[in-house]
N, C-alpha and C positions, 0 to 999 in steps of 0.2 A: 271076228278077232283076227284073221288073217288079212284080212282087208287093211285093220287099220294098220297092222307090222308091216304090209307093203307099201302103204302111204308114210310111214313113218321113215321107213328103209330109201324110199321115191323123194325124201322132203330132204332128209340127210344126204343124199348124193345131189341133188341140189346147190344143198348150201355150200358144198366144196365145190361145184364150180363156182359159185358166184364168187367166192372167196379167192379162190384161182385166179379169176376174170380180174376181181377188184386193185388183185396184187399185181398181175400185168400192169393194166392202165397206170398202176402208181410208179412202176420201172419205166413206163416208156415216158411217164409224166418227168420223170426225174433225169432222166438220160437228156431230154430233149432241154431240159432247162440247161442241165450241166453243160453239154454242147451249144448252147445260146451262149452262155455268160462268158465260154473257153475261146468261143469266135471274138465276141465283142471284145475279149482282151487282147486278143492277135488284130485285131483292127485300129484299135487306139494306139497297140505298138508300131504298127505300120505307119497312122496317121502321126506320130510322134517323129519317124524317122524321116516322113517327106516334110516336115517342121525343119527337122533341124537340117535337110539337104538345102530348104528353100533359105533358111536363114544364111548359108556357107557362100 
């Protein structure tokens, strides 16, 4: 009987890290998009403003 509360106790500390784990990866998944899409828009503004230098 003890056996199995310590496998149960061993199965539960576990699954909060995996949990833990899963919730990172989805932070850094999410950060790294957010800082993708925030660059690409400072680049299009850049490219937009050597547009209208070259058109001047």
């Amino acid at each position: 009987m003890v056996n199995i509360k310590l496998a149960l106790s061993y199965l539960n500390r576990q699954r909060g890290k995996t949990l833990s784990l899963i919730l990172s990866i989805a932070i850094a998944i999410f950060v790294c998009v957010i800082s993708v899409s925030f660059s690409n828009g400072i680049i299009n503004k850049l490219s937009i403003v050597d547009g209208i230098k070259e058109n001047e």
